[in-house]
C-alpha positions in Angstrom: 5.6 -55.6 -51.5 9.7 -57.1 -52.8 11.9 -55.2 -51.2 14.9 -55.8 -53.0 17.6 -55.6 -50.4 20.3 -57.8 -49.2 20.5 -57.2 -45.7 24.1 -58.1 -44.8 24.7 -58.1 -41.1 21.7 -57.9 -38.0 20.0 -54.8 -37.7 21.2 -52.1 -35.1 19.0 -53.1 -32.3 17.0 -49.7 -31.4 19.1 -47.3 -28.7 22.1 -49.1 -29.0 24.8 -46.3 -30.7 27.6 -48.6 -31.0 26.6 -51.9 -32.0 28.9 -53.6 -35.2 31.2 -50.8 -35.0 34.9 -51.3 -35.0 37.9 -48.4 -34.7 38.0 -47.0 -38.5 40.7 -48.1 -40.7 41.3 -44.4 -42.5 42.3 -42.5 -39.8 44.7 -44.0 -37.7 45.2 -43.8 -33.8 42.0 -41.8 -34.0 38.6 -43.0 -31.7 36.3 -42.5 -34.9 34.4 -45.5 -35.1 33.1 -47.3 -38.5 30.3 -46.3 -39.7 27.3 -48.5 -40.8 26.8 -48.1 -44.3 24.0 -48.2 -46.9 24.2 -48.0 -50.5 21.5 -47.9 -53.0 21.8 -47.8 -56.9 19.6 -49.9 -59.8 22.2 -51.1 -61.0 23.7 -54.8 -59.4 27.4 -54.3 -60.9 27.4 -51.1 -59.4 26.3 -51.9 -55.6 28.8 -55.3 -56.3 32.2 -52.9 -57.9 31.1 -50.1 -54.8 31.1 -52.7 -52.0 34.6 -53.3 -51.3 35.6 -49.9 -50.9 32.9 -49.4 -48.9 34.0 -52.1 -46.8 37.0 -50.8 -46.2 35.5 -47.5 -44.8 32.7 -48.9 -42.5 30.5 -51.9 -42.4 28.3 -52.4 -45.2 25.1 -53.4 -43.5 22.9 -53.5 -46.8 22.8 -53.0 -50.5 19.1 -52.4 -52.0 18.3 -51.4 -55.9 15.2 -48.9 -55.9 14.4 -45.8 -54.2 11.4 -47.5 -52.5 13.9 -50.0 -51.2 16.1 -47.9 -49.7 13.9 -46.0 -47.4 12.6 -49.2 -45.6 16.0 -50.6 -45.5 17.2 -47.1 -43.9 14.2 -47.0 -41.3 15.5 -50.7 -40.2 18.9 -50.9 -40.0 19.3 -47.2 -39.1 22.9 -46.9 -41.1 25.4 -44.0 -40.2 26.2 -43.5 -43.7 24.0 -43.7 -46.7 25.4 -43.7 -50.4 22.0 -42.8 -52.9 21.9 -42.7 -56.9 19.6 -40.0 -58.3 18.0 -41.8 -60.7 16.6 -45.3 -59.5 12.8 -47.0 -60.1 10.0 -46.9 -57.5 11.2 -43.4 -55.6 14.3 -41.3 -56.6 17.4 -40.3 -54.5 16.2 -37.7 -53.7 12.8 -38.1 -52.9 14.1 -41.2 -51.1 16.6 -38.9 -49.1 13.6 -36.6 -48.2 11.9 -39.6 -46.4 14.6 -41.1 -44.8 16.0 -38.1 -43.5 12.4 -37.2 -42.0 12.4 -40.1 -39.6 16.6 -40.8 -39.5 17.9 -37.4 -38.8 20.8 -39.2 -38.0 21.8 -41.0 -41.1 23.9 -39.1 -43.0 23.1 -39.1 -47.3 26.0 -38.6 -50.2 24.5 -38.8 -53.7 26.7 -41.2 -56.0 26.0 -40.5 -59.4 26.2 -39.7 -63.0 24.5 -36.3 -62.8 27.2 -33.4 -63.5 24.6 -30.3 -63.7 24.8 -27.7 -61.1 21.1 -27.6 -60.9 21.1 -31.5 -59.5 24.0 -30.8 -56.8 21.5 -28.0 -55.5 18.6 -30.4 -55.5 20.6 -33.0 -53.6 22.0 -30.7 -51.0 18.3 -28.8 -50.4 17.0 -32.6 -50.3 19.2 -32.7 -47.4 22.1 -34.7 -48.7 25.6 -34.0 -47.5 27.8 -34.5 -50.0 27.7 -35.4 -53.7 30.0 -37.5 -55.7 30.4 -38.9 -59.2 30.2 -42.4 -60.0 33.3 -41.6 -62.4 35.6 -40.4 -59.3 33.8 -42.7 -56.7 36.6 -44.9 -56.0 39.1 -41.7 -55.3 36.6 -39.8 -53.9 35.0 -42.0 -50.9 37.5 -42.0 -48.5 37.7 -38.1 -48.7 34.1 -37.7 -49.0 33.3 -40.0 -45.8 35.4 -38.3 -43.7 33.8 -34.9 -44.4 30.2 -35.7 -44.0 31.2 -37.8 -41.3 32.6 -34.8 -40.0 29.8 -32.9 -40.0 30.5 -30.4 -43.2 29.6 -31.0 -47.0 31.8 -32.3 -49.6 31.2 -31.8 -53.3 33.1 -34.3 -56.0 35.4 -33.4 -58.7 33.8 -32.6 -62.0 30.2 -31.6 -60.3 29.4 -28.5 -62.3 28.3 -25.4 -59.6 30.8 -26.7 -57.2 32.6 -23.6 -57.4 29.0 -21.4 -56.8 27.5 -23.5 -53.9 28.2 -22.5 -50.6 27.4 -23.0 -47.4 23.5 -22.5 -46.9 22.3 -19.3 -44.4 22.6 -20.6 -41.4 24.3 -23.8 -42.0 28.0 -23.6 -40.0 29.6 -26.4 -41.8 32.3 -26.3 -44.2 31.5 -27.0 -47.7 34.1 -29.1 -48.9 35.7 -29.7 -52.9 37.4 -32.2 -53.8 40.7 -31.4 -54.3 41.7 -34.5 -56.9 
């Protein structure tokens, strides 16, 4: 099996919390470390527009195109941060967060994509997703977005339909943040 994934930096070596990180560029004087990033989407000059920004919010440690792809990647380089389409070949982004979530607890997922419909923001969040942007706003959005999941609570993107009817799931005590662009 191909995995289709362009590893960028060394894995995390198992145990070690810290490794690649450096003090985080968007909040300044703060201790919050960068996070380790992965991004999945089947589309190359999306992963190649999305990877600068990235950059700047944390250290992009791999960039793979299916859904198949992604988990494996996730399982070895055990990123902070994981940015997921919906739609991609092999195993969805959703199914995909599923998996990854069930042996990464850790990891944190926010669906980039071009899915609008309420009913695929409740999918994503029940998947276990923590926030949920479109690739429209992307470029506006991350920073924002990053910091809230980061954070712990949810973030929803501008233009999501729903956004206004989700809450905060029984149970759940984070915040359930919207964009605000």
């Amino acid at each position: 099996m191909t995995i289709l994934c362009s590893i960028l930096d060394d894995p995390k070596p198992v145990g070690d919390q810290t490794f690649g990180l450096q003090e985080s560029p968007i909040v300044q004087d703060s201790p919050i470390l960068r996070p380790r990033i992965l991004l999945a989407d089947d589309h190359p000059e999306v992963l190649e527009a999305l990877r600068p920004c990235l950059a700047e919010l944390g250290e992009v440690v791999g960039m793979v195109g299916d859904g198949q792809a992604l988990v494996e990647a996730a399982r070895l380089l055990e990123p902070d941060l994981i940015f997921a389409d919906i739609s991609m070949p092999r195993l969805n982004g959703l199914d995909a967060t599923r998996a990854i979530l069930a042996c990464q607890p850790k990891s944190k997922v926010i669906i980039l994509t071009v899915h609008r419909e309420a009913v695929y923001l409740s999918l994503a969040f029940n998947a276990g997703a923590r926030g949920y942007v479109l690739k429209r706003s992307a470029v506006a959005e991350l920073p924002q977005a990053v910091l809230h999941v980061l954070a712990g609570d949810r973030y929803i993107g501008q233009g999501v339909g729903g956004r206004e009817e989700w809450a905060s799931a029984e149970g759940d005590e984070s915040t359930t943040w919207r964009s605000t662009l």
